[in-house]
N, C-alpha and C positions, 0 to 999 in steps of 0.2 A: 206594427204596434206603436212603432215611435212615434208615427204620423198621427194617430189614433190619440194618444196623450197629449202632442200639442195643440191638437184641436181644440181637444176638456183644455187645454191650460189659457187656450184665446179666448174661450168662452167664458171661464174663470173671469177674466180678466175684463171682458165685456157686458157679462151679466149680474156681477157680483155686486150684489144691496146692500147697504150700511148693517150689518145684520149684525156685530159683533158688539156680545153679549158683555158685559162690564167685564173687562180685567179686571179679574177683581187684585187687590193690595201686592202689590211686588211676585206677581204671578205665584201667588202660594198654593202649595202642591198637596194636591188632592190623597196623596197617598200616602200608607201608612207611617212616614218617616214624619211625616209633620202635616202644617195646616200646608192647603194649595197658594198659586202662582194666580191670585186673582187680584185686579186692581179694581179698588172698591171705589177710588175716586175718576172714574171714568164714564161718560154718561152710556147709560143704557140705550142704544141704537135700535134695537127691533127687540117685541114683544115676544116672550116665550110659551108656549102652548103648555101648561101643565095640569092637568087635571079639569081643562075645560076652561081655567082660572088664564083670563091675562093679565102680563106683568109690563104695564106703561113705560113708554123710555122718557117719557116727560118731569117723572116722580123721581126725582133725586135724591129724596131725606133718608135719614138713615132706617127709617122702619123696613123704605122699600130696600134698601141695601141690601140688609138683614132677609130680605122676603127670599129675592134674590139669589142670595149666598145659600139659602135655604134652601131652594130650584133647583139648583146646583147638582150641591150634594146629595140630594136625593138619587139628584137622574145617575150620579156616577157610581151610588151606592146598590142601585137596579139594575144598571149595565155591569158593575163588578158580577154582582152576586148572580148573574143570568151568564157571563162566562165562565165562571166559578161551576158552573152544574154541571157539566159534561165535555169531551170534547167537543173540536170545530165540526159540525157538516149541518145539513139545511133545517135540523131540531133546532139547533139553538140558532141561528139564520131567522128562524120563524119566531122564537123566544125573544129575541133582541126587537122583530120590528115590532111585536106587539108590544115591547116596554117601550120602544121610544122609536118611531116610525122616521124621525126627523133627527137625528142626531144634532146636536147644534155643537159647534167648535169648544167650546167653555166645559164643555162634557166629555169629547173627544180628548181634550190635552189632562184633563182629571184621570179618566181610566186610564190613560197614557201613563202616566207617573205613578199610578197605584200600581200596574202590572206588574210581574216579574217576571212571565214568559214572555221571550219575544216572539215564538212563533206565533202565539195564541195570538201577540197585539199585533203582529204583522196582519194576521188573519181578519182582525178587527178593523184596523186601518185600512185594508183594503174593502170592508164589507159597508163600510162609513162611504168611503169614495162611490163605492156602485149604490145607494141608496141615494144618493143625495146627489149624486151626476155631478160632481163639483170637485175641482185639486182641492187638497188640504191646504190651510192654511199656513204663512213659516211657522207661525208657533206648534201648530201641530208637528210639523216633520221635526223642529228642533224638540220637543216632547220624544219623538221616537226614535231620535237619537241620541239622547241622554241615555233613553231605555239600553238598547245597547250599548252603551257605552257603561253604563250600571253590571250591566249582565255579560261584559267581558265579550261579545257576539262584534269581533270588527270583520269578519269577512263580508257581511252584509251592507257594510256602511258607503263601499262604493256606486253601488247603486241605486241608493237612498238621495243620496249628494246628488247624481247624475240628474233623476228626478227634479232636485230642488232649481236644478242649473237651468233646466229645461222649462220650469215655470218660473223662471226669471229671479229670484230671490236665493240668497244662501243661508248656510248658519248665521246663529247670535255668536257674537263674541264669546259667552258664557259658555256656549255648545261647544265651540273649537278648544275651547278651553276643557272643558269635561272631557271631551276626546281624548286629547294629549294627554292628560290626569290619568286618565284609568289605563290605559296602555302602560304610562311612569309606575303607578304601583303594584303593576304584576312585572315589573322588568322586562317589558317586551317592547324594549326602545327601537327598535329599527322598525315594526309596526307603526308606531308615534309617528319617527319619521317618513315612513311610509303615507298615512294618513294626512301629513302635512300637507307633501306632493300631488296628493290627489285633488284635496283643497286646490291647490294653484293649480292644478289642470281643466276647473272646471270654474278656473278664475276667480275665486272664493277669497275674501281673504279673512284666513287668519291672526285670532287676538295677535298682539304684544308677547301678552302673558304665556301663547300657549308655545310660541318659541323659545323664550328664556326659560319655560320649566323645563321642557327636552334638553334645551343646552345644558342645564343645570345639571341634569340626569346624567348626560352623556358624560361626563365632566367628572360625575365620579367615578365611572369604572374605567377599568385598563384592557382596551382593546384596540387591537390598530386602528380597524377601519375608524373608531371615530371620531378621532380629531377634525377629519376630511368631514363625515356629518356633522358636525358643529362649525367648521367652517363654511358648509354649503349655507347652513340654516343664517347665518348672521349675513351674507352678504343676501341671502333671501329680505332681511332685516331691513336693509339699507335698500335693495328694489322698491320696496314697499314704500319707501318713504320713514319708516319710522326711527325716531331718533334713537341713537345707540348709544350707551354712555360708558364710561371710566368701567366701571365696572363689568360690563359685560367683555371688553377688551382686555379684563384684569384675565377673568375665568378661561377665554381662548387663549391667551399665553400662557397663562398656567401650564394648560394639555397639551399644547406643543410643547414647550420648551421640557417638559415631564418624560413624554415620548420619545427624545430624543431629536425632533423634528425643531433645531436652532434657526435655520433659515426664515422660515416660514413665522415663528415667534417674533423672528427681529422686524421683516417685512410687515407683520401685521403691528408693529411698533411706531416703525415709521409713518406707516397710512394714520395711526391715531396721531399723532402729532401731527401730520398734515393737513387734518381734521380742525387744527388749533384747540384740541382737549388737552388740558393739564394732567401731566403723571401724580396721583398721589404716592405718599407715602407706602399706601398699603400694594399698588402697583408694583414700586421700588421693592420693598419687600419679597413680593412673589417673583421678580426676578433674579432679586441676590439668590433666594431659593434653589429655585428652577435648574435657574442654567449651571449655580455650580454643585445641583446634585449628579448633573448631568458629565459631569468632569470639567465645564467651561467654566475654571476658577478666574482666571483671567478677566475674563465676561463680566462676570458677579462680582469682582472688586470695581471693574468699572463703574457699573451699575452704583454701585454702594458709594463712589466718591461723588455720582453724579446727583446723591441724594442733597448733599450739603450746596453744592454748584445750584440748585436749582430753587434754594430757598427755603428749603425742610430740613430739618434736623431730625438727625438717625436717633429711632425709639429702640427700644431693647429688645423686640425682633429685627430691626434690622441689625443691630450690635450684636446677637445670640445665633441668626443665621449664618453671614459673613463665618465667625466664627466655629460655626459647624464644618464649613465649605473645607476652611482652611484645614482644620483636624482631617477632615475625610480625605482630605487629597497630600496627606503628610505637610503640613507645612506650617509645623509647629512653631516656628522661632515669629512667623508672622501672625497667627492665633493668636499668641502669647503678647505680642506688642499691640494687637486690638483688644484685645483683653482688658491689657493696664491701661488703655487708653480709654477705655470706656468707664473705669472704674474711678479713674480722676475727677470725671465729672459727675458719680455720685457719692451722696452720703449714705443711701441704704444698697446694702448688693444686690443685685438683681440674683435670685435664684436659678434662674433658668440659663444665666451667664454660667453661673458657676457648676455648675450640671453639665451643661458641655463641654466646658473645660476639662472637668472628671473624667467623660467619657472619652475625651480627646488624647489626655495623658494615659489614661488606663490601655485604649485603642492600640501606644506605640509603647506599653508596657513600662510605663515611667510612673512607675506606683508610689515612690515618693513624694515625688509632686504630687501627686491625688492628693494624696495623704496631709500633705501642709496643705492646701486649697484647702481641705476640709475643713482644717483649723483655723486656716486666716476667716474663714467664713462663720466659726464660731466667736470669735474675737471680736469681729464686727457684728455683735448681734444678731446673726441672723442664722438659727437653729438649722443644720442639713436635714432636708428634706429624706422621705424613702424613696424619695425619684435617682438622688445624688447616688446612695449605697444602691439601690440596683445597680446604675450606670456602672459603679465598682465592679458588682458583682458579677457582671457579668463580662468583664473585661477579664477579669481574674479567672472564667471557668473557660474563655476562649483561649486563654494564655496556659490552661492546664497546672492552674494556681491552687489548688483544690483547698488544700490543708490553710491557706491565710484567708482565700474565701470565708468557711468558718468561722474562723477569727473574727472576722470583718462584721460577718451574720450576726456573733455573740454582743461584738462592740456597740452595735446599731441601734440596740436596744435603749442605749441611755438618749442618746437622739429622737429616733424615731420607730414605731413600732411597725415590725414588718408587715406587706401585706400577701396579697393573694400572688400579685406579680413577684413580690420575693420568694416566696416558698416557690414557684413553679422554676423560676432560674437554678435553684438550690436545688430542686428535683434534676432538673435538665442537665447542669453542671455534673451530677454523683451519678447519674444515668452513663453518661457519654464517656465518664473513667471508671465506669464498669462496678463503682459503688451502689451497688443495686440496693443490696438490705442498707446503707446509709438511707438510702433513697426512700425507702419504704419504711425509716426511724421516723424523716423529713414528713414526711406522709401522717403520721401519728399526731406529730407536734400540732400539726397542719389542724387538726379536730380538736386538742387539747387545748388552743389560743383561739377557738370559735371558729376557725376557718375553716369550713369544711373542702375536701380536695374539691377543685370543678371540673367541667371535661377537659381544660385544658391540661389542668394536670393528671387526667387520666392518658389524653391521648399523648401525653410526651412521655409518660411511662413504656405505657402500649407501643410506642414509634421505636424507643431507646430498647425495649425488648426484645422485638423482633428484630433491630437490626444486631444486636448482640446475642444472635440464635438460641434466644431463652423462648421460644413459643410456648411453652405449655404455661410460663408464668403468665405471660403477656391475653393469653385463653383466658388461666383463670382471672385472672383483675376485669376483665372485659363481661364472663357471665357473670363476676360478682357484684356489678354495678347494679344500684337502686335505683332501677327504670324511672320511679315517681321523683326521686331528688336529682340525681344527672343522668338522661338518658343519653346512648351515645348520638352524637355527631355524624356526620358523612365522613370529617377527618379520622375518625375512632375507624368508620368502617374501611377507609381507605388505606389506612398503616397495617393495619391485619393484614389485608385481604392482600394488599403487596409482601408483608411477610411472610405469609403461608405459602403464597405464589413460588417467591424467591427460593425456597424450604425444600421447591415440588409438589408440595401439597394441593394442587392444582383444584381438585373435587371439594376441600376444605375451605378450597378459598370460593370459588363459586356458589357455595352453598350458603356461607357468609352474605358474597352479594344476592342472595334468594332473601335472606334476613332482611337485609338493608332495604329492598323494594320492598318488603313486606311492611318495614315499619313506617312507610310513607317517606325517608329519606331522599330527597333528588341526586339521582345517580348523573355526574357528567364525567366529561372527555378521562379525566385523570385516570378513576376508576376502572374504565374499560381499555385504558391504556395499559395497566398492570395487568388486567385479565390476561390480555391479547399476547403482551409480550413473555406471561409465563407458561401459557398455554403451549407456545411456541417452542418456548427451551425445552418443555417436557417432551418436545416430539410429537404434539398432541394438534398441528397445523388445521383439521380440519375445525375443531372447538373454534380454534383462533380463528376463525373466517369466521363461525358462527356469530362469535360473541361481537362483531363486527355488524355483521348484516343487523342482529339482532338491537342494535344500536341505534343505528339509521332508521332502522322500521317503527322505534319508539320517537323519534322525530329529533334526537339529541346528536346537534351539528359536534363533529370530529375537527377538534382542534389540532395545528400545525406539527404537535410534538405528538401526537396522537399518528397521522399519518404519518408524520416520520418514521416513529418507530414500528408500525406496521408496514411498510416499505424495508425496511430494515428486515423484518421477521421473514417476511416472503423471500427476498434472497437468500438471503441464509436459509431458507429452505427448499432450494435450487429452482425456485418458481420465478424464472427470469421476466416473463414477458409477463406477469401479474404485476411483480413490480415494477415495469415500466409503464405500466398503465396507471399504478397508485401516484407516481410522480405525474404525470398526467393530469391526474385531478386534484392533485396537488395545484398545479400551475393552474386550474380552472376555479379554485376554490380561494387560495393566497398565491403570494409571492414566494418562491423558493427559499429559501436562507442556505445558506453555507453549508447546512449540517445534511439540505435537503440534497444537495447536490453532491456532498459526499459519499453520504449513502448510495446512491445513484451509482456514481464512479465506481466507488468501491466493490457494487454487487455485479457489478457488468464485467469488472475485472477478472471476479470469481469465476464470471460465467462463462472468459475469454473472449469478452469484448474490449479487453485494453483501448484498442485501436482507436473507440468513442470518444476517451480519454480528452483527446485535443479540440474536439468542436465544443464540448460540454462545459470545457475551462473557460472557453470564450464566452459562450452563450452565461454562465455564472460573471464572468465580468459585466458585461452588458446590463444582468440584472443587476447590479450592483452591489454583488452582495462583496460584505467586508470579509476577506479569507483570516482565518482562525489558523492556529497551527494543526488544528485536528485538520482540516479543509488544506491547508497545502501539504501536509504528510500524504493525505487521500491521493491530491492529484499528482503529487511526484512518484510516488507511486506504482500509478496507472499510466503516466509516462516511461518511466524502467520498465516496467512489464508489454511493454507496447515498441519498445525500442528504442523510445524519443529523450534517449539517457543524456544529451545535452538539451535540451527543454526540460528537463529535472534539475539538471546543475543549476542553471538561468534562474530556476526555479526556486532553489536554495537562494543565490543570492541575494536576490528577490526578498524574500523572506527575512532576511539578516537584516537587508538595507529597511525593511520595516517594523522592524523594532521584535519580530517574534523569533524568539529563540529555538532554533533546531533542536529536536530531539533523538533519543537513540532511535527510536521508528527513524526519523527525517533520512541521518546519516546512516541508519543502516538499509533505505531501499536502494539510496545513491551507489553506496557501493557495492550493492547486491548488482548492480543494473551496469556500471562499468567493469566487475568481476565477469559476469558472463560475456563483453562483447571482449573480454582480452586485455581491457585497458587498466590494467593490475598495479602499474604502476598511480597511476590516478588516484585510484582506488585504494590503494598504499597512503598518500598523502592524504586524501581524507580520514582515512583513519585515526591518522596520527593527529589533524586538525581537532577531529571531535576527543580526542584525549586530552590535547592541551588546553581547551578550555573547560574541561569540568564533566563534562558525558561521560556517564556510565554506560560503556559498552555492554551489551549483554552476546550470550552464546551464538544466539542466532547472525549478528557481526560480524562476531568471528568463523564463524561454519564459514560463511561468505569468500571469504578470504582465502581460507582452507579449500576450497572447493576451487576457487578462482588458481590458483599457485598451482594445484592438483594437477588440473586439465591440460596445462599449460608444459608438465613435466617438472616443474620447479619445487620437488618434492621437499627439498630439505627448508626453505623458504616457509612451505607448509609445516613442516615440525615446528621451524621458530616459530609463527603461527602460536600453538598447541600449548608450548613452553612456557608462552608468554600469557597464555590463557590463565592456564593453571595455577603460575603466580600470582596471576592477581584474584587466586580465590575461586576462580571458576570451573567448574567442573564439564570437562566436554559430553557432551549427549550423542545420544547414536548416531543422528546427523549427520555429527560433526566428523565422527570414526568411518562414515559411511564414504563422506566423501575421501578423508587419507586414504582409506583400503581403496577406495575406484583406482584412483592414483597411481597406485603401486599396482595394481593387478595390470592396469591400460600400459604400465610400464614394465610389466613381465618382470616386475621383484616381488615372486610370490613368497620365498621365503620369508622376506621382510614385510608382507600383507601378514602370515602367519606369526610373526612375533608381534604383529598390531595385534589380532585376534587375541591374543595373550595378556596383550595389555587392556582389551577392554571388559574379560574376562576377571582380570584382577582389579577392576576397578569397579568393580561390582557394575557394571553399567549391561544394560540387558538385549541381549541384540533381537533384530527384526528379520521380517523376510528379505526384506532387500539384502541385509548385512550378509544372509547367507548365499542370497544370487550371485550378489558382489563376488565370494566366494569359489564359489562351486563355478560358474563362470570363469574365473580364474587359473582354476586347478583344471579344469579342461580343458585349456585352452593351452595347456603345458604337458599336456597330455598325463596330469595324474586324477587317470580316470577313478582309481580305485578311491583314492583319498577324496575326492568328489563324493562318492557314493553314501561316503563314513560321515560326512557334514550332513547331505540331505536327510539318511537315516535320524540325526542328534536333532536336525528341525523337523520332525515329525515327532520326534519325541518331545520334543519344547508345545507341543501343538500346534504349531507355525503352519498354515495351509499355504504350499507351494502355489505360487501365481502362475501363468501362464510363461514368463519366460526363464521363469526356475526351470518348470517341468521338461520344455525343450530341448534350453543347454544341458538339462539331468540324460534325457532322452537320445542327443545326440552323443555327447560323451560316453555312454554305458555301448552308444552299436559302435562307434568306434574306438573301443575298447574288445571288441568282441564279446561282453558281454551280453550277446543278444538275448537272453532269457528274462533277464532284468529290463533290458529295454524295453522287449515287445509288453511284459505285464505290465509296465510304467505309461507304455504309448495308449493303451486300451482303456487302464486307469482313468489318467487323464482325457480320451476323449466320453469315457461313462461320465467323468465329474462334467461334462457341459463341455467341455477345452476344444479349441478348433486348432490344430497343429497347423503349422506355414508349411512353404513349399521345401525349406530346407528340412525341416522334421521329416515330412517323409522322405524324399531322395534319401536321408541319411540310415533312414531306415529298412528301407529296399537294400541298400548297399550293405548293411549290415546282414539282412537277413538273406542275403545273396553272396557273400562271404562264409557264414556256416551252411553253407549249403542247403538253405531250405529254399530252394528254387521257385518251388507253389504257394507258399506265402509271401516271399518275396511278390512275385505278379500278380497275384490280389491283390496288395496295397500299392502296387505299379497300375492296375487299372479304375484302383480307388481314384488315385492321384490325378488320370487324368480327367474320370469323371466330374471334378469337384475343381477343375480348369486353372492346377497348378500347373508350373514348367516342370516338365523330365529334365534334369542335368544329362550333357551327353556321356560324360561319366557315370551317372547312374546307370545308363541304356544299355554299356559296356560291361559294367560289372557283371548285371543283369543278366544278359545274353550270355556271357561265356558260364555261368550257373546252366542256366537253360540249357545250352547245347551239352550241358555235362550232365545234366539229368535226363537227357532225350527226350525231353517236352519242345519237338520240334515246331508243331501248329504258336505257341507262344511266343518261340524263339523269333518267328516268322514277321507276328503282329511288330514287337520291340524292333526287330531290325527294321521295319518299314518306317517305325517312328523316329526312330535315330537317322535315317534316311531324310526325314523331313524336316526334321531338329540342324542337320549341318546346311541342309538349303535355303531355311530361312537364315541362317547364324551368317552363313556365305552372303544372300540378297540384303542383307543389314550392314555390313561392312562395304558390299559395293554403294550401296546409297549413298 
């Protein structure tokens, strides 16, 4: 086929006659948006056939112009209106040659630009091509790719190109430009840059203009990937030959240095000065900016000196920047001397100085100063702005200022009158200290001064609602909204929809997101990040996968917090190897971050993969990610649980030595992790380490300890433990009881296990299964079978369902008790609940019921035992047999003594080995 079209394109090119009909006037377009794309000052090349009528190319005056122009529009208004009748197939085929058997180019690019469907002009343009045996002209293909480009249609456009490349010519300028354009005003930037690419793959080259509009675009939203596409796009800039100036070097630092990406800013710094381009002022500016929004104060004062150094003098953005940097980053005393120093060299104040400065002093809670500033600036002529009292005001609702807030609101008035952004602070502030009906006075006021509330202040009501478990209010303000004057927002539907979620309301909230599609809202990542993760809490996992899938299938990419937390949901919902596959395409989709690989750690840990722990830590270094205290809590961790309890230590100090402060998590996995290997004393001294600096120990700490002192025998060690707990306000949990009673039981002080039981009973604290195993375990093992039986009765009365090694040690203890009536019903019990008894259950049970003398039940569950390929103890065999031979069930007695026969000769060939 390929071959086939270059052929038509040589022939094009060899047979092709002066034939091209007046351009008419700056190619004006035939279609209903305006007049056409025709150049009227161009001489007419070849006569056209209209109605039998020929039109001379020799006649230039305006009569024939006009004749002409008239040809034209006819032919295009014939070919419209004969596509316009029906669909494409060989009717209108036969419809179109009979209106115009010879299409001519000038007619071609007119229906071109009237159309609106493209399949229909696709249809055309190729019915053109087969009639007249001849490639289009550029102007036609750049015609039928505007059309797409009009009609939002780019998956076709690489083929079209391909075409154009193949018969030698590319887009106009103006076409690469519409390209880029219409991709920019539907947001579909990586399309754009997509489209670029293909351009220069078919060695096209693209306008100026239609790279600095993408860069433009890129530029203003916040996403990683594209600082890297706008950096590809500009050194594309400089391949090309085209000159790059100040400003478009201004816009690429901006986005790095925004991003966080400092290197890379400074580097494309350097190359423009090595360029020999002069830094303007406004350059200078977006770097004081930049780099110290980014915490690089340092940077940004340089920057700032280097304005004067270079023969510019600093305007009042770069005076009011600086100044910003300094407040944001605490460094008030130097703020404050740029300040006055700025202010020496004017006579009017600069407003937007003193507006930072407000919010600067307000920031670190130094509201008198606000407060003079205000006045020095009334002093000086120049009335505070409502920018100045928000800045106030909202320093005062962060500082939980409430009641001078107020104040401040009432005072403002004689300055300036509040606006929309005032009332919504003053909503937000009374919302967040739980002054809801203040809030909804606010609200009032808000209609009474013309203002009516907007969605913003609906949805900060609606946000500050739900998260102050008011839903039924936060409902109604939501259907009481007048769809015609504020209908809600994506944000309105998204604070619900996490409210209800959070609530449980799970079906309320989905039904919600059913509203939200319904009202044409664009549902993204956030949205179904709330779904996912409350679907999840409710237990409802399969939804949660749903609302997933169902996500993807609508074509809305899953952003990084998105899969994080569905990574998250899946382990926590014991779906180990789903979530190692979400982090999988995690890695195929972005870069992990910190939080991705603590999840990771974290749910592998659950799943007793600790051991992953130490490759994962690395492979997280590698990627570079910066560790958070959450991200080294995760991996010390998973180091303690994994064994690697000095690669945890390391690990803390580590951590200290870079600046992030250990938490009670930190110090209490550490010494969770030296408690179990013994190393108590260690474990001791951390303790005391995280006391002395400020750590609030909590229960689980101390269990730790408790548990550790326990194991160890060092019981009374564990009381001071206890003692010390309880002083400081703490109340031990059953845990913590669980572990002293292990203690004392493995220490055979049951007495003093039973004055614990006493004391956790008076401490209102509630005990569990375990506490009664611990127990009844205990008392058996001291042989007071009876007092055993009296606990397990009192946890059947509590509802407590006996675990598997309750039932046992209940089971053994009652046969050797001789209570075998209770036993054998307890042994039966437990195996009807499901229960698989071990090999010492039964031996103990045989023995038992070979002891009262029931010889034939006895050997039944002697022949259970071996069917089901437990060991016989040879003491069981014994007991056994001498039953047997006293009941004269010699045939049995017979079987047992052959197996006791075979029980001492393997026991004998094991010892000889």
């Amino acid at each position: 086929m390929r071959a086939i079209f270059i052929n038509r394109v040589l022939k094009f090119r060899v047979e092709q006659k002066p034939f091209c009909l007046c351009n008419f006037c700056k190619r004006l377009s035939f279609s209903t948006d305006g007049p056409s794309g025709v150049d009227v000052h161009k001489k007419i090349e070849e006569p056209i056939n209209e109605g039998k009528r020929m039109v001379s190319h020799n006649n230039v005056g305006d009569d024939q112009h006009k004749r002409t122009y008239e040809v034209v529009r006819r032919g295009v208004e014939n070919v419209c209106r004969v596509l316009e009748s029906g669909p494409w197939g060989p009717s209108l085929e036969t419809a179109l040659s009979s209106c115009d058997d010879k299409p001519h180019t000038d007619v071609v690019i007119g229906v071109l630009r009237r159309m609106k469907n493209v399949d229909l002009a696709i249809n055309y343009f190729r019915w053109v091509e087969k009639v007249t045996n001849q490639v289009h002209s550029p102007e036609t293909y750049n015609s039928l790719l505007m059309l797409m480009a009009r009609c939002r249609i780019f998956d076709r456009i690489e083929h079209v190109l391909e075409e154009m490349s193949l018969a030698g010519f590319g887009p106009s300028f103006e076409t690469s430009i519409e390209l880029v354009s219409s991709c920019v005003k539907v947001q579909r930037l990586r399309e754009a840059f997509d489209l670029i690419q293909i351009m220069r793959k078919f060695k096209f080259r693209p306008a100026f203009s239609a790279y600095t509009t993408l860069i433009g675009a890129l530029a203003m939203i916040h996403k990683p990937e594209y600082p890297n596409l706008m950096l590809s796009l500009f050194h594309q800039l400089q391949e090309l030959g085209y000159e790059v100036n100040v400003h478009l070097f201004t816009t690429l630092i901006r986005v790095l240095a925004r991003d966080g990406q400092v290197d890379a800013a400074l580097s494309l710094l350097d190359e423009m000065k090595s360029n020999s381009f002069e830094a303007d002022i406004v350059l200078y500016n977006v770097c004081v900016d930049c780099f110290g929004k980014v915490g690089k104060v340092d940077m940004a004062w340089k920057f700032f000196h280097e304005i004067k150094a270079h023969g510019l003098m600093p305007d009042d953005v770069s005076y009011t920047s600086m100044i910003g940097v300094l407040c944001k980053a605490n460094r008030m005393p130097e703020a404050i001397e740029l300040f006055e120093q700025m202010e020496l060299s004017r006579s009017v104040p600069c407003a937007y100085a003193y507006n930072t400065m407000i919010m600067g002093y307000g920031s670190v809670g130094r509201f008198d100063e606000a407060y003079k500033l205000l006045e020095r600036q009334r002093l000086k002529g120049s009335i505070p702005s409502v920018i100045a009292y928000n800045c106030l005001l909202t320093c005062l609702g962060k500082k939980g200022k409430v009641d001078e807030a107020l104040n401040i609101f009432k005072e403002m008035k004689k300055d300036a009158m509040p606006n929309l952004s005032t009332y919504n602070i003053l909503v937000d502030m009374l919302c967040r200290a739980g002054k809801l009906d203040a809030a909804l006075e606010v609200q009032s006021d808000m209609k009474a001064a013309g203002l009516p509330p907007n969605i913003l202040t609906v949805n900060i009501m609606i946000d500050r609602l739900c998260k102050a478990n008011k839903l039924g209010a936060a409902c109604s303000i939501f259907h009481s909204m007048d769809r015609k004057v504020c209908a809600p927002n994506k944000f309105t539907f998204c604070s619900l929809i996490e409210g209800l979620g959070r609530h449980g309301r799970v079906d309320d909230a989905y039904r919600l997101y059913e509203e939200m599609l319904d009202s044409n809202e664009t549902t993204d990542a956030i949205v179904h990040t709330s779904l996912i993760r409350n679907f999840f809490k409710s237990g409802r996992k399969e939804d949660g996968h749903k609302i997933y899938k169902e996500m993807v299938r609508k074509g809305i990419s899953p952003d990084l917090t998105l899969l994080n937390t569905y990574m998250d949901c899946v382990f926590k919902a014991g779906e180990t190897e789903k979530g190692r596959a979400l982090f999988e395409e995690i890695k195929a989709r972005f870069s992990p971050d910190a939080r991705s690989y603590s999840i990771l750690i974290h749910g592998l840990i659950k799943a007793g993969f600790a051991r992953e722990t130490y490759e994962l830590f690395y492979a997280m270094k590698e990627q570079g990610c910066v560790l958070d205290t959450l991200a080294y809590n995760t991996v010390i961790d998973g180091f303690c649980k994994s064994g690697k309890v000095n690669k945890a230590y390391q690990l803390l100090e580590e951590m200290k030595a870079k600046g992030h402060q250990p938490t009670v998590v930190t110090y209490g996995s550490v010494i969770d992790g030296l408690a179990k290997i013994d190393r108590l004393d260690e474990a001791y001294m951390l303790f005391e380490e995280a006391k002395s600096i400020g750590v609030e120990l909590n229960v689980v700490v101390y269990s730790s300890l408790v548990d550790g002192f326990g194991k160890l025998g060092r019981i009374d060690e564990a009381y001071l433990i206890i003692e010390e707990m309880m002083q400081n306000k703490l109340t031990p949990n059953i845990q913590t009881w669980n572990c002293l009673l292990d203690a004392l039981v493995k220490a055979e002080e049951i007495n003093e296990a039973l004055v614990c039981w006493n004391s956790i009973k008076d401490l209102k604290c509630t005990p569990n299964i375990i506490t009664y195993s611990i127990l009844i375990n205990g008392l058996c093992k001291v042989r007071k079978f009876n007092k055993a039986f009296v606990f397990w009765q009192e946890m059947q009365k509590q509802g407590l369902k006996p675990n598997v090694y309750t039932y046992l040690t209940m089971i053994s203890g009652l046969a050797k008790a001789g209570n075998i009536l209770e036993a054998d019903k307890l042994f039966e019990r437990f195996k009807a609940n499901g229960g698989i008894p071990d090999s010492a259950c039964y031996n103990t049970m045989v023995e038992g019921l070979s002891l009262a003398n029931k010889a034939i039940e006895a050997y039944r569950l002697f022949e259970e035992t071996r069917l089901k390929g437990y060991n016989i103890y040879s003491k069981t065999c014994v007991i056994l047999l001498d039953a047997l031979h006293k009941a004269e069930c010699l045939e049995q007695a017979a079987i047992v003594g052959a197996v006791l026969q075979e029980t001492a000769k393997s026991q004998h060939a094991s010892r000889s080995w």
